[in-house]
Each structure stands twice: as structure tokens, then as C-alpha cells.
MARDREN-169553 format. One line per 4 residues: number of its first residue (from 1); their letters; for each residue x negated, y negated, z negated of C-alpha. Coordinates in nm, 3 decimals, padded with zeros to 5 digits. Layout:
BEGIN
NUM = A = X/Y/Z; ... .
This chain:
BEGIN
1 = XXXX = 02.072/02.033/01.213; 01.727/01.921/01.220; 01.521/01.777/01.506; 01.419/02.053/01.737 .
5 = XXXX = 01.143/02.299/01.555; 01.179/02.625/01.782; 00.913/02.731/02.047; 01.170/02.732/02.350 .
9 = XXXX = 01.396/02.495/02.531; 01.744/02.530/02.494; 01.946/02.329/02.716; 02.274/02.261/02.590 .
13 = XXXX = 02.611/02.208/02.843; 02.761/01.838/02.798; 03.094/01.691/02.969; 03.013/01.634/03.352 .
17 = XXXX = 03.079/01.295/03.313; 02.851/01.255/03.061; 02.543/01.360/03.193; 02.400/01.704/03.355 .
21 = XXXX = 02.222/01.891/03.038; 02.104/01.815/02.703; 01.770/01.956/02.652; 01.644/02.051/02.280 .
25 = XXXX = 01.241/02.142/02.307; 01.005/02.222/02.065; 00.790/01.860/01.944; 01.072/01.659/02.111 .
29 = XXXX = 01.350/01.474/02.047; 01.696/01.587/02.151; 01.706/01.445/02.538; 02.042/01.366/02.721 .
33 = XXXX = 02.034/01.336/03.089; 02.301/01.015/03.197; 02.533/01.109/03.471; 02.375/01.004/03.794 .
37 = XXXX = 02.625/00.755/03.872; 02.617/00.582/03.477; 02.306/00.360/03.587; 02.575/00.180/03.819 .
41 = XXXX = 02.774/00.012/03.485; 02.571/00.148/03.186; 02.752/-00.076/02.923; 03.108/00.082/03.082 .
45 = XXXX = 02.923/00.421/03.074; 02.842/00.332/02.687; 03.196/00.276/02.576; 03.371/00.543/02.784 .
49 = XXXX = 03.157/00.791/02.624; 03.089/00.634/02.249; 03.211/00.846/02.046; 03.057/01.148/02.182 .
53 = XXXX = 02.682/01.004/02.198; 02.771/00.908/01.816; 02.863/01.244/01.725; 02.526/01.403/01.935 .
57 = XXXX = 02.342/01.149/01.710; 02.540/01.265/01.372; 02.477/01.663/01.496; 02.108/01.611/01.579 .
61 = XXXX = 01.976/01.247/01.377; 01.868/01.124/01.710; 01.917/01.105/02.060; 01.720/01.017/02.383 .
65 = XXXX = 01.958/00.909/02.655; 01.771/00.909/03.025; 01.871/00.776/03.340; 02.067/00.480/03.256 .
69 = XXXX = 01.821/00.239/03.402; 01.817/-00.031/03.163; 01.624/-00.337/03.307; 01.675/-00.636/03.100 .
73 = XXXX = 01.787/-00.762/02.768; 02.156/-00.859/02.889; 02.230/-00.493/02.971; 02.080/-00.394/02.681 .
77 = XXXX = 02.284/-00.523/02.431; 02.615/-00.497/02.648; 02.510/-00.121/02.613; 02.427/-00.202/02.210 .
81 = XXXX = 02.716/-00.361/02.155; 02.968/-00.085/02.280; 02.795/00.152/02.092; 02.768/-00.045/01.749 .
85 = XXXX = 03.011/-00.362/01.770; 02.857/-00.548/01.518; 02.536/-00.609/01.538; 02.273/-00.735/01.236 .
89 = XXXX = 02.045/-01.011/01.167; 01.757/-00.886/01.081; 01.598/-01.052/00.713; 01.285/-00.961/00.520 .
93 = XXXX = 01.098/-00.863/00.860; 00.755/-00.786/00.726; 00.635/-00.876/01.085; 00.750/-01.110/01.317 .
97 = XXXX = 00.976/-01.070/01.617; 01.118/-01.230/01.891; 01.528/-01.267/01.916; 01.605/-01.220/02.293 .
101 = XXXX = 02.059/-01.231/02.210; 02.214/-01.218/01.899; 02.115/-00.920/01.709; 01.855/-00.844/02.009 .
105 = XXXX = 01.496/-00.800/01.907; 01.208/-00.741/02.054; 00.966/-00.459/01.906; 00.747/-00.577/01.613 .
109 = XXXX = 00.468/-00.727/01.696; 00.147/-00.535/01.559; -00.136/-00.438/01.711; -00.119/-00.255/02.027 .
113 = XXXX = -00.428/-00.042/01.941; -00.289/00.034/01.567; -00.027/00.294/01.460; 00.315/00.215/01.302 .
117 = XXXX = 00.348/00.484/01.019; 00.642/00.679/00.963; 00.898/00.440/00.791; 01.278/00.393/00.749 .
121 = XXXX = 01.381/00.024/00.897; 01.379/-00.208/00.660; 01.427/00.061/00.423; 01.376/-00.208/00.096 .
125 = XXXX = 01.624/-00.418/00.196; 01.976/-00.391/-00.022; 02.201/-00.305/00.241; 01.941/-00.126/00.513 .
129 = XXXX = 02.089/-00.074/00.876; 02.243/00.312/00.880; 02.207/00.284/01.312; 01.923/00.167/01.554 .
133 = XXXX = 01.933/00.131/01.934; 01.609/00.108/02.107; 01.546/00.038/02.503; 01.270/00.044/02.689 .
137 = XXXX = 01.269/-00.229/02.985; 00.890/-00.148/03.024; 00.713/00.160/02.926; 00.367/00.153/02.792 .
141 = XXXX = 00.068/00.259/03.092; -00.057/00.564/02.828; 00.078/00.627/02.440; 00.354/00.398/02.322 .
145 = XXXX = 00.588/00.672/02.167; 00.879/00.595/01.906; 00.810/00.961/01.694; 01.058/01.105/01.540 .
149 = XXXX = 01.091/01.285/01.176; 01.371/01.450/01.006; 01.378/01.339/00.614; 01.562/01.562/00.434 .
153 = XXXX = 01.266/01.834/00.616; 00.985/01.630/00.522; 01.196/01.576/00.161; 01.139/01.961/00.100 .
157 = XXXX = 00.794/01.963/00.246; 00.671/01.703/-00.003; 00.550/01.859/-00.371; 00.844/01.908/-00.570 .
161 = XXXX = 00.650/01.693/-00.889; 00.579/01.420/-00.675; 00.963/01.388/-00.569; 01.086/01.406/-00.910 .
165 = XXXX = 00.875/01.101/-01.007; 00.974/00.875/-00.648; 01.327/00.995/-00.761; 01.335/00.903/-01.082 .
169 = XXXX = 01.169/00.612/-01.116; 01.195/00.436/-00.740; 00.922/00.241/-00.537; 00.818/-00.040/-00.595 .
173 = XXXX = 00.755/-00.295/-00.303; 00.525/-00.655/-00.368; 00.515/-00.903/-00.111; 00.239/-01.241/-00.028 .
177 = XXXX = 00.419/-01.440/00.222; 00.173/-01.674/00.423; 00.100/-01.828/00.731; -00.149/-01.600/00.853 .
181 = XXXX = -00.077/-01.254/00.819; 00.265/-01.100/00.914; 00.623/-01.279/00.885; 00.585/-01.602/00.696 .
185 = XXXX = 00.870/-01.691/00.426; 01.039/-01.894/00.665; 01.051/-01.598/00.963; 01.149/-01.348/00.729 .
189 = XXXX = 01.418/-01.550/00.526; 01.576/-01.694/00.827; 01.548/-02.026/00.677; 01.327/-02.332/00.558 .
193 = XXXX = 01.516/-02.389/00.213; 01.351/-02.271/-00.086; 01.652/-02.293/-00.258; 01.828/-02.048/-00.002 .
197 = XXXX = 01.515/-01.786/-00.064; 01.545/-01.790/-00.436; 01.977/-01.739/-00.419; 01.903/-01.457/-00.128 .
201 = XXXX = 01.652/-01.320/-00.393; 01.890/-01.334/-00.646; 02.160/-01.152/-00.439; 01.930/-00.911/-00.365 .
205 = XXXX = 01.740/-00.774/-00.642; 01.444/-00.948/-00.569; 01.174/-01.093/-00.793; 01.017/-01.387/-00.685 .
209 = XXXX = 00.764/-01.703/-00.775; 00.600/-01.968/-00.534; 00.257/-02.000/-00.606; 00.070/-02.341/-00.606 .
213 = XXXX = -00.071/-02.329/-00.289; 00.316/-02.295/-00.135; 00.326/-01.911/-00.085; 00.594/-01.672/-00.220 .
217 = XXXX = 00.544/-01.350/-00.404; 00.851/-01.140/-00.451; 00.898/-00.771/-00.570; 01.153/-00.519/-00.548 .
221 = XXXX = 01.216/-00.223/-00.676; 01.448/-00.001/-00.445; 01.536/00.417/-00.388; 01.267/00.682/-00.242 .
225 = XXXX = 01.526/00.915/-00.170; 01.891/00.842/-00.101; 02.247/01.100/00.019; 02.315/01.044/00.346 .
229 = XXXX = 02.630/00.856/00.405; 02.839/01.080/00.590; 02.644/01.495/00.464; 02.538/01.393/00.133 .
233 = XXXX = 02.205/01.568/00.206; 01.966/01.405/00.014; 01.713/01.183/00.237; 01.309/01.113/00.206 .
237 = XXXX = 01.407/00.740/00.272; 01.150/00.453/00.215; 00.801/00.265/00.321; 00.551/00.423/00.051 .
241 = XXXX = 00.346/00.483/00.321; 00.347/00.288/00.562; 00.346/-00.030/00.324; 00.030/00.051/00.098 .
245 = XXXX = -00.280/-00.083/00.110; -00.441/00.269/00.176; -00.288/00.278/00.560; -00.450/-00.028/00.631 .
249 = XXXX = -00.766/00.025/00.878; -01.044/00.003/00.597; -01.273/-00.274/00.723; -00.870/-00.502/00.726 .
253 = XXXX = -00.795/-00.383/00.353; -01.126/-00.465/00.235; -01.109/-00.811/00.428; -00.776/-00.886/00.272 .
257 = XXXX = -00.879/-00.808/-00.055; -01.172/-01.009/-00.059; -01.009/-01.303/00.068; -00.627/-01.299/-00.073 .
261 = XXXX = -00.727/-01.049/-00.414; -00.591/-00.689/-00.478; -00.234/-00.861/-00.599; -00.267/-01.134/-00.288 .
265 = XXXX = -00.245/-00.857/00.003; 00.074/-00.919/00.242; 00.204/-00.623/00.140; 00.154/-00.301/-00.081 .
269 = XXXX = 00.421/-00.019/-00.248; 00.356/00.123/-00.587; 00.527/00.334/-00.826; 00.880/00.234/-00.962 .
273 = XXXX = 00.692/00.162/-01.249; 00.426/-00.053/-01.151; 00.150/00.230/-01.136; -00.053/00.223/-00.813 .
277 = XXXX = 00.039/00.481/-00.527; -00.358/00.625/-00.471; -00.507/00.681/-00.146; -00.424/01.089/-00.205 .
281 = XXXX = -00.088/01.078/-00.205; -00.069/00.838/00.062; -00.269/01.049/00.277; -00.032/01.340/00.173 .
285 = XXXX = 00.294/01.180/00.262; 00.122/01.106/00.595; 00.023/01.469/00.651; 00.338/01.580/00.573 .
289 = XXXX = 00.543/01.337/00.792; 00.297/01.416/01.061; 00.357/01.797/01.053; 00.727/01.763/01.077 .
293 = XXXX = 00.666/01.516/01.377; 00.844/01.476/01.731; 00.769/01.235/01.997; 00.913/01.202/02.368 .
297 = XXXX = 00.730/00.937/02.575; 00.908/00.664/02.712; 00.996/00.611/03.051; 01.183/00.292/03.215 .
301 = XXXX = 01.587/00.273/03.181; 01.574/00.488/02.843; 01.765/00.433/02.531; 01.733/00.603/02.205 .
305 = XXXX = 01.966/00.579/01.916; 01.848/00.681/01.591; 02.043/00.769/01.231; 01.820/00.534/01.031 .
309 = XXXX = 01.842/00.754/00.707; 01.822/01.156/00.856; 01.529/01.072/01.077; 01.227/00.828/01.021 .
313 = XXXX = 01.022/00.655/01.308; 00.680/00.546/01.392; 00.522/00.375/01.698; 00.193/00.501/01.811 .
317 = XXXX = -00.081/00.322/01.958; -00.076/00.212/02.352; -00.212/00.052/02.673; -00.002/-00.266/02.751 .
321 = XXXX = 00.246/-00.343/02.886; 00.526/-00.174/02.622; 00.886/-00.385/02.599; 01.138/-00.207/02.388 .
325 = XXXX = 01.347/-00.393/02.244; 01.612/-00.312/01.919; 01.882/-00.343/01.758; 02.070/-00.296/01.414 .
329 = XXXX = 02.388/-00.151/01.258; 02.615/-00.006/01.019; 02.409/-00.190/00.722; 02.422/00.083/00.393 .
333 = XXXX = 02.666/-00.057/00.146; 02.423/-00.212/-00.121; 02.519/00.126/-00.399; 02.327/00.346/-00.091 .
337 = XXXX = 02.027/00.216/-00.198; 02.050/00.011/-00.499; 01.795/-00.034/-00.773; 01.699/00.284/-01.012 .
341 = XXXX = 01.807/00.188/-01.342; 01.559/-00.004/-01.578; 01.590/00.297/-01.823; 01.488/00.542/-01.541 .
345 = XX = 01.159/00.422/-01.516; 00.899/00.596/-01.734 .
């Protein structure tokens, strides 16, 4: 089942100790309404009913669970951790964030007034997280959203040609790490030694050279469209998009490029086979995400759980203050998403 497309509300019953309705509506994401008594011991609330928010998350690719009233960090990942024992460290952040508890995060820090694209998180990575758990301590004054998109929906909407090529040859991801823009090597790597990088690299699939002025270039070649672990339906899963130079705010690309050169930005995606991704078929992917689209704006208390392959996520512009913080699990095993062959490339 995909994320809610039809024009009316269908409320759906759910155990009465769960919660009082789950409400599917057209644009949003599926919505579960907490038992009014499961703010009193959320993280006891989490485990007694874990396996059934898991399955509402397997039957729908996401779910938005109100009324728990999360407030801090603490509770947070005591409700986390029941749901997903286990969770990551996050590596090869392209941004930095802040650990509030092990395997805590807060939200990426970008721009308030700038969009996050549609993505899959840390979709490049070897062994990607298949589970994340969002919270919001804080909601945004106006905007703020975490939008929703189902990928094997936008996988069909997207021309059949261009598909064929992402799955045949993969995407290709290059990296500048530097001090000034995004996560530095250091951040990213979770460590100082360059020798650690380069064995990480190595373990991962990972290209990379320091340059002489003490930056690191790496590039990776990974999937565009993956089987989901448990359906097998085949997934739009990646960061084309949202990693090209052509969603940067024009005036910033043309900034970075003059300063850092076209093969110096932070970041940029290309074809599996080195060909540049144009502004066109960026724009298209966008349109097409865009179209398939649902958003549900946050409120205090909320948590969200999201199947990190069916069902992509943004987060769109907003008026400070905005704390949500994250958390990830049930990394891919590294065949998920391995390299495309060599030989696959054209």
C-alpha cells in the first residue's frame, strides 16, 4: 500500500489500547492517535505496542504517531530504543549534526530558509539505515514539515528510459571535504586518522585522494533503485537530486564554482558512468517526487517512523524554532545496495 492518494479520509479502527483511530487523508501521511493515557510512560507505551506500530509502518511505509508528548531527548530515545534496539552511528553525514545520546541526533543543520529535497538517508552509504525515528521536542512557528514520498510510485512515474539507464549503470556520488562548507572529513568519518578514512574507504567502496591543500575527495558509485527488503518491490532509492549541483540556490552554485571549481563543489551526483546529471532531469525527478508528495505538519510530542527505502523524505523551509531530533536502524546488509558491476556501466 502506498501513502494515502484518495480524496477522502478513511479512518481506520486500531486496538483501544493503542490509540483511538488511525486516520489515512488525502496529501497526508498515515496519522495514529496515542492512547490518551500513553503520554504518562511513552517508552513503556513503545514496547508494549512494538510490533504493531512496526507492522502499521511495513503496511503503509510510514507512520505519524500523535499524542505521546515527547519533551526531551531522554524520552526520545527510551521511545527509539524500544522500537529499534540497536541504534546506528551515523558516518559520511554530508552535513553536520549534533549527538544529543548514543545514536541520538539532532536534525541536520541547513538553512532554515532552504529546502531539503526528497532523498533516502544516507542512501550512498554501503549498508544505509532500513528504519528512522524522528521527534519533534519543538515544532517550527510556520513550515517545518518532514514530506513524505512513496518510491516504488514515484519509480513508475519517472520515464521508463531514464530508469533503465540509473538502473543499469548506478549513480555516481563525488565528494570535497573542507572546513567550510558542510561536514568536514573529520565530522563525517568520525575520526582524525587519515589512515582510518582511507581503510573505511576501502571497506566501503569508496574512492579517495587528499589533495595538497589537506582536503579529501572521494567517489562512489552506489544503486538508483534497489528491492525492498522484506516485498521485493523494486524502490526509487538514492540522492540524484538532492545532491547535484543543479538544486543548489543559483547565486550558491555559481559562488562555489568560482571559488572551489566545477570538480571542487562539496558535493554533486552524476551518472554511474561519470556523465553529468543536467539541470533537466534534475528538475524532472523533482517534479515528479513533488507530485507524489505528502506532508503533515508537526506539532509538539509527535513521532514519526519512516521505512527508509518505500518512502523518501524532505524537510521544507521554516520559521525558527524547529528541534526534531533522529535516529537510525536496521542498516541494509551491504548486497542491498552494493556497487553496479564495472561491466554494467556503458
Amino acid at each position: 500500500m502506498s501513502l494515502p492518494t484518495s480524496t477522502a479520509p478513511t479512518p481506520a479502527a486500531v486496538p483501544a489500547r493503542l490509540g483511538t483511530a488511525l486516520d489515512v487523508h488525502h496529501g497526508k501521511p498515515p496519522v495514529l492517535h496515542a492512547h490518551p493515557h500513553a503520554s504518562e510512560d511513552a517508552p513503556g507505551w513503545a514496547a508494549e505496542h512494538r510490533h504493531t506500530l512496526r507492522g502499521l509502518v511495513t503496511e503503509h511505509g510510514a507512520l505519524l504517531v500523535r499524542g505521546l508528548g515527547l519533551r526531551d531527548t531522554g524520552q526520545a530515545g527510551a521511545v527509539f530504543q524500544h522500537l529499534a534496539p540497536g541504534l546506528m552511528t551515523e558516518r559520511e553525514a554530508f552535513a553536520p549534526r549534533r549527538a544529543c545520546a548514543p545514536g541520538v541526533y539532532s536534525s541536520t543543520a541547513w538553512p532554515a530558509n532552504q529546502p531539503m529535497c526528497m532523498h533516502h538517508e544516507l542512501s550512498y552509504t554501503h549498508a544505509p539505515p532500513g528504519l528512522l525515528l524522528l521527534a519533534c521536542l519543538t515544532p517550527p512557528r510556520t513550515g517545518g514539515a518532514t514530506a513524505l514520498a512513496d518510491a516504488p510510485t514515484v519509480l513508475d512515474a519517472l520515464p521508463p528510459r531514464l530508469v533503465r539507464r540509473f538502473e543499469e549503470e548506478g549513480w555516481l556520488l563525488t565528494r570535497t571535504y573542507n572546513d567550510e562548507i558542510g561536514a568536514c572529513w573529520e565530522e563525517s568519518f568520525g575520526t582524525d586518522d587519515r589512515a582510518a578514512v582511507e581503510d573505511y574507504c576501502r571497506a566501503n567502496a569508496i574512492e579517495c585522494a587528499w589533495q595538497p591543500d589537506g582536503t579529501l575527495r572521494t567517489r562512489q558509485r552506489r544503486r538508483a533503485v534497489v528491492r525492498h527488503q522484506a516485498t521485493g518491490r523494486r524502490c526509487w532509492f538514492n540522492q540524484i537530486a538532492f545532491l547535484n549541483e543543479w538544486t543548489m540556490a543559483p547565486e550558491v552554485r555559481e559562488y562555489l564554482v568560482d571559488v572551489y571549481g566545477p570538480d571542487g563543489l562539496p558535493f554533486n551526483t552524476r551518472f554511474g558512468n561519470g556523465d553529468p546529471i543536467g539541470e533537466d532531469v534534475v528538475r524532472l525527478i523533482d517534479a515528479v517526487y513533488e507530485s507524489h508528495t505528502v506532508r503533515e505538519p508537526w506539532r509538539a510530542g509527535d513521532l514519526m517512523l519512516v521505512d527508509n527505502v518505500r518512502t523518501a523524505h524532505s524537510r521544507e523551509p521554516f520559521e525558527p524554532p524547529r528541534d526534531v531530533v533522529v535516529a537510525m536502524a536496521e542498516p541494509l546488509p551491504p548486497t542491498t545496495c552494493a556497487p553496479v558491476p564495472d561491466g554494467s556501466a556503458r
